[in-house]
PDB file as gemmi writes it, atoms N, CA and C in Angstrom:
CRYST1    1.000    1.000    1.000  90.00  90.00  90.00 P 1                      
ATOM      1  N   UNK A   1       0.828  -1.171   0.000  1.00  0.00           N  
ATOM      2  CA  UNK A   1       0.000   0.000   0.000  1.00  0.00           C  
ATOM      3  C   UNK A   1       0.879   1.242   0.000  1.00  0.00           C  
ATOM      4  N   UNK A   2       0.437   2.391  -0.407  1.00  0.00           N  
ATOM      5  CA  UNK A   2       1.103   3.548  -0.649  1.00  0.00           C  
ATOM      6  C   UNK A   2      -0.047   4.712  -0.413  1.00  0.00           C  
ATOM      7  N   UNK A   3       0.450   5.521   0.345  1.00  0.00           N  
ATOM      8  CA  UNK A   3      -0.520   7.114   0.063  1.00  0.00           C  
ATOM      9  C   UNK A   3      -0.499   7.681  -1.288  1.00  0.00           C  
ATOM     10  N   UNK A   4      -0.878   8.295  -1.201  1.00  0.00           N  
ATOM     11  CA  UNK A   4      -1.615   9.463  -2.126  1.00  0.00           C  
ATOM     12  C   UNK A   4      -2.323  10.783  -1.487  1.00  0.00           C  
ATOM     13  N   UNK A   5      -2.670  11.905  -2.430  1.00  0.00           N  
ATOM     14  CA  UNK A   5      -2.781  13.319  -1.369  1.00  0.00           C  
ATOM     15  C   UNK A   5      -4.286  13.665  -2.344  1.00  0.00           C  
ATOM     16  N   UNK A   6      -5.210  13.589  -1.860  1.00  0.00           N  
ATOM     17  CA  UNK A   6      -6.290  14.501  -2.799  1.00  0.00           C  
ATOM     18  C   UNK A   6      -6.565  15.737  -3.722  1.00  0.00           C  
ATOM     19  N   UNK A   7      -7.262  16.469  -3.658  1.00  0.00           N  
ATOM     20  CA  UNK A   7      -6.935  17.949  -4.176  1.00  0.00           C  
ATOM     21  C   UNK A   7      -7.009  18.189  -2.751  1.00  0.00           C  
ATOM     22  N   UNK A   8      -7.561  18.058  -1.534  1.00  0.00           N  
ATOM     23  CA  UNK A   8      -7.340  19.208  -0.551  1.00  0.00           C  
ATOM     24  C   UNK A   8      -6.075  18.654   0.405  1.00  0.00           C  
ATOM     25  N   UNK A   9      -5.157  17.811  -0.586  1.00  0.00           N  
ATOM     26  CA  UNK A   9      -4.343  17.868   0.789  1.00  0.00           C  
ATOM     27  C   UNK A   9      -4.238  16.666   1.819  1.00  0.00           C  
ATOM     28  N   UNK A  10      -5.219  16.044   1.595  1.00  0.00           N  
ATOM     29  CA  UNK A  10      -5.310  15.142   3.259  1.00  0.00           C  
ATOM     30  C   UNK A  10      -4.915  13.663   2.513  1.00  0.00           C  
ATOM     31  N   UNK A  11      -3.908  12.951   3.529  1.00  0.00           N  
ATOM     32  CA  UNK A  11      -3.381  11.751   2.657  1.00  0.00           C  
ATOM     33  C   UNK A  11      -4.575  10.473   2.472  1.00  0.00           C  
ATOM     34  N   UNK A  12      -4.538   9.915   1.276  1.00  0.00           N  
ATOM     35  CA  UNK A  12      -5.912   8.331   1.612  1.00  0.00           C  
ATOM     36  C   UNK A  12      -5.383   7.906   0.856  1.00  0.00           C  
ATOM     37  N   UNK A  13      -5.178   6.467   1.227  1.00  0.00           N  
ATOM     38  CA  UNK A  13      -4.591   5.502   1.070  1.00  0.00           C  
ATOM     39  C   UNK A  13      -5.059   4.666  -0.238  1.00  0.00           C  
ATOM     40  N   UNK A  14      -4.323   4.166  -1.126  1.00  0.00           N  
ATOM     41  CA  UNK A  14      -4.417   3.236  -2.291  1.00  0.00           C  
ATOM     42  C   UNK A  14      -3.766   2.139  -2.453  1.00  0.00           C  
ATOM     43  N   UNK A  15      -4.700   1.384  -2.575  1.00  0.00           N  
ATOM     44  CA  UNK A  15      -3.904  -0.361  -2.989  1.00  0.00           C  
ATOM     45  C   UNK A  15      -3.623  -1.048  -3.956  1.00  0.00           C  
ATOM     46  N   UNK A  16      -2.472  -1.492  -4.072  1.00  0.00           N  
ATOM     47  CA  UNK A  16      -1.793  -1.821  -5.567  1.00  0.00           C  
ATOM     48  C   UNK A  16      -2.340  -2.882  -5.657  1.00  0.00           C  
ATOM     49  N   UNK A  17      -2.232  -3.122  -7.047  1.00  0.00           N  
ATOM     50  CA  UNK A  17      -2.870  -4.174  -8.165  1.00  0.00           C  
ATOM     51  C   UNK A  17      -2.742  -5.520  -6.928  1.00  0.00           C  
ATOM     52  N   UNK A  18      -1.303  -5.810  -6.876  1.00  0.00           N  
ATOM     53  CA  UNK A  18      -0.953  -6.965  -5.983  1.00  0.00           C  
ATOM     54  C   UNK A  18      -2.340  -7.493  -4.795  1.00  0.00           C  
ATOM     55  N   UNK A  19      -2.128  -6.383  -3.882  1.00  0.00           N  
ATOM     56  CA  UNK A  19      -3.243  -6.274  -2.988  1.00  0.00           C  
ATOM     57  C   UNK A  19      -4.483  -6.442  -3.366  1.00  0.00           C  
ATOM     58  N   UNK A  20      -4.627  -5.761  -4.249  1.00  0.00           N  
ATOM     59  CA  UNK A  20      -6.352  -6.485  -4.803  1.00  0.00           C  
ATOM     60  C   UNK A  20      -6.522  -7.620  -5.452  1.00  0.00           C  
ATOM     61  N   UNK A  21      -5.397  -7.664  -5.825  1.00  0.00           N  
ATOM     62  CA  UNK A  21      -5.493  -9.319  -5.933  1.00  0.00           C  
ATOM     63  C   UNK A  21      -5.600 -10.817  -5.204  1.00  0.00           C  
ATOM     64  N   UNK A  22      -4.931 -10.019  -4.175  1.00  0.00           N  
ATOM     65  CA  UNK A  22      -4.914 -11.130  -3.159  1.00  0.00           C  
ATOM     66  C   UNK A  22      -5.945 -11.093  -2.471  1.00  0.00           C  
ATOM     67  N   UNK A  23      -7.002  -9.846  -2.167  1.00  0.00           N  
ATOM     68  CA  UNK A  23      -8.452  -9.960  -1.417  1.00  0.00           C  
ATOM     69  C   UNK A  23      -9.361 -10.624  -2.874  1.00  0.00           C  
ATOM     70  N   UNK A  24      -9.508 -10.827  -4.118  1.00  0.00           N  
ATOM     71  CA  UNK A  24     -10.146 -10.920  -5.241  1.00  0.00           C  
ATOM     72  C   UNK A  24      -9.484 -12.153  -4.744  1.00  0.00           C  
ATOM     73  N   UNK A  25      -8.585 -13.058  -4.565  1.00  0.00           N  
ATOM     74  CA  UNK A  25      -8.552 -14.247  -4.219  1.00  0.00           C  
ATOM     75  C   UNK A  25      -9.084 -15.105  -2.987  1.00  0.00           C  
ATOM     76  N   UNK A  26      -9.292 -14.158  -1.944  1.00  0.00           N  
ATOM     77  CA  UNK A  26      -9.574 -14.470  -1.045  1.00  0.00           C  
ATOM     78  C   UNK A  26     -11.096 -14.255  -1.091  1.00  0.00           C  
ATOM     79  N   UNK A  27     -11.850 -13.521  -1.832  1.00  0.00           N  
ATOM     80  CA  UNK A  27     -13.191 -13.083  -2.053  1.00  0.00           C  
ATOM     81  C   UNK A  27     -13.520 -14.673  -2.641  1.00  0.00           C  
ATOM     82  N   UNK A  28     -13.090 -14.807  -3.411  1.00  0.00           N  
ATOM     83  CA  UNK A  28     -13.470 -16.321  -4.652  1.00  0.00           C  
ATOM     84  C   UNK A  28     -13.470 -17.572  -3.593  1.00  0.00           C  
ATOM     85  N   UNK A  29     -12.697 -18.000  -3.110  1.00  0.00           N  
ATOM     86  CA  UNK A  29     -12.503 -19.030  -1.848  1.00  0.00           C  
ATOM     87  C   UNK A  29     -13.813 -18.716  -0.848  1.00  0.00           C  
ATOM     88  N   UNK A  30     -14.076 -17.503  -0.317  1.00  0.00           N  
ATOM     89  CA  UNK A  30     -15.033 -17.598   0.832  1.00  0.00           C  
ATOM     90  C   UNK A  30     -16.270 -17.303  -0.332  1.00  0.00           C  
ATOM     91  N   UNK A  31     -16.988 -17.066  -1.647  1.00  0.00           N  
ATOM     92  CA  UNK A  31     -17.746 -17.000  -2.371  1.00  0.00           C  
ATOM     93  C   UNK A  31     -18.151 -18.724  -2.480  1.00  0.00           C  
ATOM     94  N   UNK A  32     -16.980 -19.594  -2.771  1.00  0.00           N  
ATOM     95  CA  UNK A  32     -17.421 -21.033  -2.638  1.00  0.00           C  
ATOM     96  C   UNK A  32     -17.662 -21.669  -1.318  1.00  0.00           C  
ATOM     97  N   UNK A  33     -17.652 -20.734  -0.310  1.00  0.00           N  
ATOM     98  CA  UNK A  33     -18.412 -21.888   1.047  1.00  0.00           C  
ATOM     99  C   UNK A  33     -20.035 -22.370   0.637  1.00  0.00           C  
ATOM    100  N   UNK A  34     -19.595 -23.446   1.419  1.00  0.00           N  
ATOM    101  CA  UNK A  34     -21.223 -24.240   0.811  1.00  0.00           C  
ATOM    102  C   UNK A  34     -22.090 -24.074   2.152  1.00  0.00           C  
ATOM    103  N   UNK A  35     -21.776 -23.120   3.378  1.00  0.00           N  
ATOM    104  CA  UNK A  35     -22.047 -22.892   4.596  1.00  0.00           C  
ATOM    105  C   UNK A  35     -22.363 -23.955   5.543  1.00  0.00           C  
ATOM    106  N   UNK A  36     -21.731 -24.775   5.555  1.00  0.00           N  
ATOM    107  CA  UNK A  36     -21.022 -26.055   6.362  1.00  0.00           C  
ATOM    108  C   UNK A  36     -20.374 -25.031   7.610  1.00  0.00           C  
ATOM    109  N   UNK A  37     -19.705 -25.813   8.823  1.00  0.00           N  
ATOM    110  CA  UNK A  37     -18.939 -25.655   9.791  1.00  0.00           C  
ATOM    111  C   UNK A  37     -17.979 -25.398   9.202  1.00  0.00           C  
ATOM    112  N   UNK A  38     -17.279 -25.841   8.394  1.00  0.00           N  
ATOM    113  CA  UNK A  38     -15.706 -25.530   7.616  1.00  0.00           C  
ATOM    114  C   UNK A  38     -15.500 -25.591   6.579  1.00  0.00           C  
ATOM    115  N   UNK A  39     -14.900 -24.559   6.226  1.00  0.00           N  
ATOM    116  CA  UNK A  39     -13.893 -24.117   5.190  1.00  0.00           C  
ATOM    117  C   UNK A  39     -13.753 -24.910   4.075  1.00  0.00           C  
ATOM    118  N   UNK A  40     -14.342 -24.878   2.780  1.00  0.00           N  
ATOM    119  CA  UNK A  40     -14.402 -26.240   1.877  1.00  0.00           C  
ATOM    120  C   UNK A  40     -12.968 -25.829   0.936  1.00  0.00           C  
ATOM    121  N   UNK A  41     -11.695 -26.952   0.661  1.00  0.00           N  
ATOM    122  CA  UNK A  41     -10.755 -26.683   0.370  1.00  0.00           C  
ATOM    123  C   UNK A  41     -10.999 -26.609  -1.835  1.00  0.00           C  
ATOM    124  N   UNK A  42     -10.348 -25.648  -2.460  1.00  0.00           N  
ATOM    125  CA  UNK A  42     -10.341 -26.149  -3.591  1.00  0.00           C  
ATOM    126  C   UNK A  42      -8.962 -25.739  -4.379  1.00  0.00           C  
ATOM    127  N   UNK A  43      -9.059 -26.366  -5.513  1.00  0.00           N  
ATOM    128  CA  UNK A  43      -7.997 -26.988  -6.419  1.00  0.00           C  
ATOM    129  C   UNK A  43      -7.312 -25.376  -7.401  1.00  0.00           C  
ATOM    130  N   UNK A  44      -6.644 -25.023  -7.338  1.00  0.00           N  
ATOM    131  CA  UNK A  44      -6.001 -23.840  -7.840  1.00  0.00           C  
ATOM    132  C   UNK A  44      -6.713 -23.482  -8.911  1.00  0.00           C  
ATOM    133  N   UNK A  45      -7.030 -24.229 -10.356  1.00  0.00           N  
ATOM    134  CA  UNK A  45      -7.449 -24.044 -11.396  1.00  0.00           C  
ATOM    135  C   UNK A  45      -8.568 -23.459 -11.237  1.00  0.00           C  
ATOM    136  N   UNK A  46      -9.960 -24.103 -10.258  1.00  0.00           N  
ATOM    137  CA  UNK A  46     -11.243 -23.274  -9.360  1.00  0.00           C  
ATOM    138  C   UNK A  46     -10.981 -22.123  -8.998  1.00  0.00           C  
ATOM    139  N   UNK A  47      -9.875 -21.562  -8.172  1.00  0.00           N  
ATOM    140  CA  UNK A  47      -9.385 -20.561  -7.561  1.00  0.00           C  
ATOM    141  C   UNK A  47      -9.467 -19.172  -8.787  1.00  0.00           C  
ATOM    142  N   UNK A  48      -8.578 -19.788 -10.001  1.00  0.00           N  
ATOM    143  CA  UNK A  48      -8.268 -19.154 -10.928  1.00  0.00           C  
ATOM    144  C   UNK A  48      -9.232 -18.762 -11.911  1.00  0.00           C  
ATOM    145  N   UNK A  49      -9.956 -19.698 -12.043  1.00  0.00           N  
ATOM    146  CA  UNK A  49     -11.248 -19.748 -12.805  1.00  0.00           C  
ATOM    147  C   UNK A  49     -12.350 -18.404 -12.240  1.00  0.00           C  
ATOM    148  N   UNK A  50     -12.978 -18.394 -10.858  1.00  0.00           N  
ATOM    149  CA  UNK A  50     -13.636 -18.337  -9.937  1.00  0.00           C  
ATOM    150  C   UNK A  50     -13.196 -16.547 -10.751  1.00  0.00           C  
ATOM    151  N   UNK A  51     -11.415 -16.065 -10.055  1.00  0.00           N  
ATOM    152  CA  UNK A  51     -11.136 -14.597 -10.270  1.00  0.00           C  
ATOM    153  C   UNK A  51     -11.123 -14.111 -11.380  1.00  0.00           C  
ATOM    154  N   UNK A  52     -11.186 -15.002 -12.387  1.00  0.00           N  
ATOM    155  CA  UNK A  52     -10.592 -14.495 -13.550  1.00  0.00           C  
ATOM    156  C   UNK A  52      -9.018 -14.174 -13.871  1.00  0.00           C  
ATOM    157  N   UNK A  53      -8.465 -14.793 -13.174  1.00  0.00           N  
ATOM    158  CA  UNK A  53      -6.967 -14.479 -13.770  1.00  0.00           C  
ATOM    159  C   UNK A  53      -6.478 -16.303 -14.127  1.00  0.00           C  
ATOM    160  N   UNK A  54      -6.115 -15.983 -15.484  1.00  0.00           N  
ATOM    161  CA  UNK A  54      -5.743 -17.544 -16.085  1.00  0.00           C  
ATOM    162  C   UNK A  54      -4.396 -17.663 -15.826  1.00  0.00           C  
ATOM    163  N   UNK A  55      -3.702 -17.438 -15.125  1.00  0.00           N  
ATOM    164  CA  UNK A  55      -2.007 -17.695 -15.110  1.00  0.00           C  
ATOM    165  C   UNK A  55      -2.346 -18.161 -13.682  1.00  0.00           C  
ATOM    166  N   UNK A  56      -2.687 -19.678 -12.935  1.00  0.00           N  
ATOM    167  CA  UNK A  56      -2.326 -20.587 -12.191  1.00  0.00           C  
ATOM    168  C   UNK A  56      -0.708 -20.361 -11.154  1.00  0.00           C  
ATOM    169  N   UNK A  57       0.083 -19.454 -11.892  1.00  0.00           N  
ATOM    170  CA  UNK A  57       1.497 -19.356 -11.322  1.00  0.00           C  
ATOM    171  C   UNK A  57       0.930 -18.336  -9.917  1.00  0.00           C  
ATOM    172  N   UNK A  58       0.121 -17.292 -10.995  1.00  0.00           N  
ATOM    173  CA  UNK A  58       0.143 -16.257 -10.092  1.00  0.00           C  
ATOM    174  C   UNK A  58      -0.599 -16.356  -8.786  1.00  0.00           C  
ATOM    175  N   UNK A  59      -1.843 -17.032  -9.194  1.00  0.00           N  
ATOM    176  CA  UNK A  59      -2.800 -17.574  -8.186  1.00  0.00           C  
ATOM    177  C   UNK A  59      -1.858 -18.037  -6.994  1.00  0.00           C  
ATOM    178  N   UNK A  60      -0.801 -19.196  -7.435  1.00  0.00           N  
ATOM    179  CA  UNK A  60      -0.340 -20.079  -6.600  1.00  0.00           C  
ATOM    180  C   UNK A  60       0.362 -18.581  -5.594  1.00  0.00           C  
ATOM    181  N   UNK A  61       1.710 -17.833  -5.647  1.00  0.00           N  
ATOM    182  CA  UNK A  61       1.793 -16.491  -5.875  1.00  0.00           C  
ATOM    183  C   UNK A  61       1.517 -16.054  -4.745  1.00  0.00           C  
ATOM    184  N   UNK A  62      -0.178 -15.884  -5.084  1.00  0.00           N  
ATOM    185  CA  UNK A  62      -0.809 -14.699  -3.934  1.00  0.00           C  
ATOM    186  C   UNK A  62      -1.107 -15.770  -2.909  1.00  0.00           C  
ATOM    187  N   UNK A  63      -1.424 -17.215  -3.401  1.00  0.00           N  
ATOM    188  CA  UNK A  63      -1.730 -18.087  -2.147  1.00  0.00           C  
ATOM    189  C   UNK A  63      -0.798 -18.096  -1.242  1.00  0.00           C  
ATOM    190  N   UNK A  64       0.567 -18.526  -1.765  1.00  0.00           N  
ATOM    191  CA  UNK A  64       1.601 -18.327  -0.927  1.00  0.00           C  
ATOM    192  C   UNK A  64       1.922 -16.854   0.233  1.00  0.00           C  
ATOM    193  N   UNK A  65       1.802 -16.040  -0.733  1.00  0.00           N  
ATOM    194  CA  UNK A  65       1.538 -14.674   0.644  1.00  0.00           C  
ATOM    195  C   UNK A  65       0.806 -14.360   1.514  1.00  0.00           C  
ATOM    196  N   UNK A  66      -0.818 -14.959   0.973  1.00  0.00           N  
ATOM    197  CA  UNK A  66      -1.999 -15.331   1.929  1.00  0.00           C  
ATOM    198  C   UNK A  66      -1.205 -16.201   2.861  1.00  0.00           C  
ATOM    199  N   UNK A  67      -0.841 -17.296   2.937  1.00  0.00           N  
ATOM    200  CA  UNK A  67      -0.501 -18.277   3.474  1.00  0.00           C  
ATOM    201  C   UNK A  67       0.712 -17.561   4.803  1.00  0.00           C  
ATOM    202  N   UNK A  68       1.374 -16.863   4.406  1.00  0.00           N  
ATOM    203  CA  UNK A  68       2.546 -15.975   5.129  1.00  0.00           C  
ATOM    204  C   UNK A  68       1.300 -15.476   6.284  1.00  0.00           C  
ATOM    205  N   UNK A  69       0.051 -14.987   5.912  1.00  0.00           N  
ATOM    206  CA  UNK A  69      -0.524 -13.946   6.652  1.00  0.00           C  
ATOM    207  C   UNK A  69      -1.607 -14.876   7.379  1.00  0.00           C  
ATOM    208  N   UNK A  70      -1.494 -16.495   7.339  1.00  0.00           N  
ATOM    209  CA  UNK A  70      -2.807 -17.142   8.100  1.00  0.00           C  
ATOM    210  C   UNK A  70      -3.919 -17.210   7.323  1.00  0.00           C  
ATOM    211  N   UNK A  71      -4.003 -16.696   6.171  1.00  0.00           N  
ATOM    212  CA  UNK A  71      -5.066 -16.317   5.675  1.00  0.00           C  
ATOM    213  C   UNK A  71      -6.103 -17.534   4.711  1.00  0.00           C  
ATOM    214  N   UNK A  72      -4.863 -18.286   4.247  1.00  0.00           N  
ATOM    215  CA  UNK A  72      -5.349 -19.558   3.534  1.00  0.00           C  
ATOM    216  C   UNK A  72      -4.402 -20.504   3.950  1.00  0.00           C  
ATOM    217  N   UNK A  73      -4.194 -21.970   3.883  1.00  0.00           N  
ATOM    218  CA  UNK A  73      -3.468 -22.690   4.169  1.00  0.00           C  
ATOM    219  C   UNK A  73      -3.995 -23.833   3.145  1.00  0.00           C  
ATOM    220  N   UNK A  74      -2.737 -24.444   2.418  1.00  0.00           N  
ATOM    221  CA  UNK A  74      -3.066 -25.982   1.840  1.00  0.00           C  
ATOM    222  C   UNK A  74      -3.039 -26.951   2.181  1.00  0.00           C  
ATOM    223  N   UNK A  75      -3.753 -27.586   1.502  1.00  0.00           N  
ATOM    224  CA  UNK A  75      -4.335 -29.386   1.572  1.00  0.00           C  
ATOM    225  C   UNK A  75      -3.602 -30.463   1.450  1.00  0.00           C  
ATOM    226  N   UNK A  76      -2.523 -31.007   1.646  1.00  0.00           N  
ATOM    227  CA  UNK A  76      -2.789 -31.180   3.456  1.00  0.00           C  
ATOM    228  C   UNK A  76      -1.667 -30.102   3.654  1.00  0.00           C  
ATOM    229  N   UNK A  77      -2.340 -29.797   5.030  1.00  0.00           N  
ATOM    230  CA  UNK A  77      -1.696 -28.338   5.837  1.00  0.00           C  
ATOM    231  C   UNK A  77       0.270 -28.942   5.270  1.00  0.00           C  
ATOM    232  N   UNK A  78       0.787 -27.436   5.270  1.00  0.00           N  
ATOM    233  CA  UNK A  78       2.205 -27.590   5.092  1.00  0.00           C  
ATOM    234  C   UNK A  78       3.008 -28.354   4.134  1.00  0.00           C  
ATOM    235  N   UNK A  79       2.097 -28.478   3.097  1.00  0.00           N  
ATOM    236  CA  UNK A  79       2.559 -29.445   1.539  1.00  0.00           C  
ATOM    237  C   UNK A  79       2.019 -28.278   0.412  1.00  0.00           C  
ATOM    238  N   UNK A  80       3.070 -26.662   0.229  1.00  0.00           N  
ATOM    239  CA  UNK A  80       3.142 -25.601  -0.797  1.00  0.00           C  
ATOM    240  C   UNK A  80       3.622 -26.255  -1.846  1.00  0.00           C  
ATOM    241  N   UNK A  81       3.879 -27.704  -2.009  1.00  0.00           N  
ATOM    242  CA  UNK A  81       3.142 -28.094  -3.625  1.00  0.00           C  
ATOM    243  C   UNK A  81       2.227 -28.310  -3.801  1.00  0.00           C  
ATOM    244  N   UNK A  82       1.097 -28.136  -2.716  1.00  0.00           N  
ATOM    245  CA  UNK A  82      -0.422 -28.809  -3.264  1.00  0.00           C  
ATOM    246  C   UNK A  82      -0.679 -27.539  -3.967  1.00  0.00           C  
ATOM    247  N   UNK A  83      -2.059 -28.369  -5.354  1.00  0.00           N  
ATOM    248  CA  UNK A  83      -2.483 -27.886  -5.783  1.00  0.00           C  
ATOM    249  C   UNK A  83      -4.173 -27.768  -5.140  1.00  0.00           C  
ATOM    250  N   UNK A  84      -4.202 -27.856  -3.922  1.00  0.00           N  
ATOM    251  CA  UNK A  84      -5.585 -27.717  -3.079  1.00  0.00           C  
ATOM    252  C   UNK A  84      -5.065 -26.747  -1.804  1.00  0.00           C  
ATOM    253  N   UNK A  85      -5.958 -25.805  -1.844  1.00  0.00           N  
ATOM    254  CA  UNK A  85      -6.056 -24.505  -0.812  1.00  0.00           C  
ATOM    255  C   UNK A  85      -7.565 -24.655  -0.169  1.00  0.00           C  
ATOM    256  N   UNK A  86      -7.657 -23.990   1.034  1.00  0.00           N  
ATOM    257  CA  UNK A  86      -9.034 -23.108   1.538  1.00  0.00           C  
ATOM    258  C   UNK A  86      -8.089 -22.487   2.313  1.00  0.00           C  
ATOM    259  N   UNK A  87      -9.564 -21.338   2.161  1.00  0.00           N  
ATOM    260  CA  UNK A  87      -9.640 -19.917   3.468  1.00  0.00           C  
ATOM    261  C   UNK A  87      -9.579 -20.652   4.729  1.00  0.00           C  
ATOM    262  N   UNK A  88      -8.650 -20.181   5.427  1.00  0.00           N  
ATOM    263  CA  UNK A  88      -8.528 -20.204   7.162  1.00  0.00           C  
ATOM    264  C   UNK A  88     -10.093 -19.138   8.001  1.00  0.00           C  
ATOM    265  N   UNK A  89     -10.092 -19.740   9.270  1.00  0.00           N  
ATOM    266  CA  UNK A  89     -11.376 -18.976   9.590  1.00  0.00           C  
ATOM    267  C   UNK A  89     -10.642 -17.341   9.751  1.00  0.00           C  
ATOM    268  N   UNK A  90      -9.003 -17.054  10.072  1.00  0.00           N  
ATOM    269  CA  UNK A  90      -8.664 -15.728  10.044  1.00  0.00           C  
ATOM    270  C   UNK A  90      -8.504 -14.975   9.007  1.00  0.00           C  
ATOM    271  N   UNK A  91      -8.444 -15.651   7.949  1.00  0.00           N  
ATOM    272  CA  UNK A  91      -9.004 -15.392   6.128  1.00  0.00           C  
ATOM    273  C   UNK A  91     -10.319 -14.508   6.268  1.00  0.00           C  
ATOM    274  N   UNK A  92     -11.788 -15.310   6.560  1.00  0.00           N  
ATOM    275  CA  UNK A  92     -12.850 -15.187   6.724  1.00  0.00           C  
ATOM    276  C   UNK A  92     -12.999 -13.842   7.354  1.00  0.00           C  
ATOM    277  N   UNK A  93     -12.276 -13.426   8.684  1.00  0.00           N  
ATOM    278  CA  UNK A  93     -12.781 -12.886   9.640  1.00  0.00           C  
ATOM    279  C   UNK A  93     -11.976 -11.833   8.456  1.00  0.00           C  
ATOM    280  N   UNK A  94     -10.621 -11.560   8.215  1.00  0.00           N  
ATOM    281  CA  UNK A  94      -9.710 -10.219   7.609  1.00  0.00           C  
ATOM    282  C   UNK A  94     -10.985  -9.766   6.600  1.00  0.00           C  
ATOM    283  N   UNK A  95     -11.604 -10.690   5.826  1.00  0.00           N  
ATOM    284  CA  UNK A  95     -12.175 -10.308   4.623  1.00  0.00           C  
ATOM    285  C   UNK A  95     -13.721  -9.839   5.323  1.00  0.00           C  
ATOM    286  N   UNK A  96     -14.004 -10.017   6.058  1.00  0.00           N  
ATOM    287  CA  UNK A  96     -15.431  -9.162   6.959  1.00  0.00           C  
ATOM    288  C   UNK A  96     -14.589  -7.644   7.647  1.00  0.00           C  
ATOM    289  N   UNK A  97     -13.622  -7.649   8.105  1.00  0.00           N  
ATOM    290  CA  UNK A  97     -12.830  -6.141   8.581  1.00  0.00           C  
ATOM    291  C   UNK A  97     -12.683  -5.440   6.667  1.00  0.00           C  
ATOM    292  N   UNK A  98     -12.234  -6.535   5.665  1.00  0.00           N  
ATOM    293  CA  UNK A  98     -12.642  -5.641   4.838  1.00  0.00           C  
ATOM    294  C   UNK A  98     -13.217  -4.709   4.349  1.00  0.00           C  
ATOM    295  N   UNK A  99     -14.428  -5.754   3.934  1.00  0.00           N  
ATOM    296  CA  UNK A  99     -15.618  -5.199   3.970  1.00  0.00           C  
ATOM    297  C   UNK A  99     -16.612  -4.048   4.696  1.00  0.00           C  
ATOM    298  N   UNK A 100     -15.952  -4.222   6.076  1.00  0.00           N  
ATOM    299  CA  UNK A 100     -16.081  -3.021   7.156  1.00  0.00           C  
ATOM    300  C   UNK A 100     -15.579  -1.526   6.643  1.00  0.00           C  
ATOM    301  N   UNK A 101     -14.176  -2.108   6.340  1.00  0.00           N  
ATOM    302  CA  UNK A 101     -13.779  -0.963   6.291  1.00  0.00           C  
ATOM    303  C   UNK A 101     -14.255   0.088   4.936  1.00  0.00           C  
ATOM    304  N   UNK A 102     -14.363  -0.975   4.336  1.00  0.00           N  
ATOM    305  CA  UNK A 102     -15.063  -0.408   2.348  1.00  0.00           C  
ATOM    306  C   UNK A 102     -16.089   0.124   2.453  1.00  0.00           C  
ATOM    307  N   UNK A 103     -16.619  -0.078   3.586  1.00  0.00           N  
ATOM    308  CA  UNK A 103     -18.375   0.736   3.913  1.00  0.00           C  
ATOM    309  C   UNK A 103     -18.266   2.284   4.036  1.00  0.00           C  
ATOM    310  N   UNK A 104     -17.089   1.813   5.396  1.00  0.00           N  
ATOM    311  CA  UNK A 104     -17.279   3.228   5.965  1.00  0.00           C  
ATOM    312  C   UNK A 104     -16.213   4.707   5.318  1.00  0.00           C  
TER     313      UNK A 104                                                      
END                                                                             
């Protein structure tokens, strides 16, 4: 993230491509809960499909940085060659403070 200054001056904040990418990934994952108790895991290509971005590398990418932040974790936990991810419930909860914050 980086500032920026309006016309009057006062700094507000803007988020690079990167960053929206990685909530547009994290949006697609909690869009496929089937509202079960947990977190339904899916297969990268779904992931990719779901955002619209066809390069699978990149997907993998932002999963991996999600993954740095708790946010998603793969199938089975601690094997970053799987090609199976889900949202963590602290995924879930970041992307509702999102949303919070996009309101107000």
């Amino acid at each position: 993230m980086f500032e920026d200054s309006d016309s009057s001056g006062n700094a507000k904040k803007t988020i690079s491509d990167s960053h929206l990418n990685q909530i547009t990934v994290l949006k697609a994952m909690l869009a496929f809960e089937t509202g079960g108790n947990e977190p339904k895991s899916f297969q990268i290509e779904e992931i990719a499909e779901r955002c619209g971005l066809s390069d699978e590398r990149e997907i993998q990418r932002y999963l991996f940085i999600l993954e740095g932040q708790k946010l998603v974790t793969p199938q089975p936990e601690g094997d970053f060659t799987s090609k199976t991810w889900m949202i963590t419930r602290h995924g879930i909860k970041a992307l509702k403070t999102i949303k919070l914050a996009k309101a107000a």
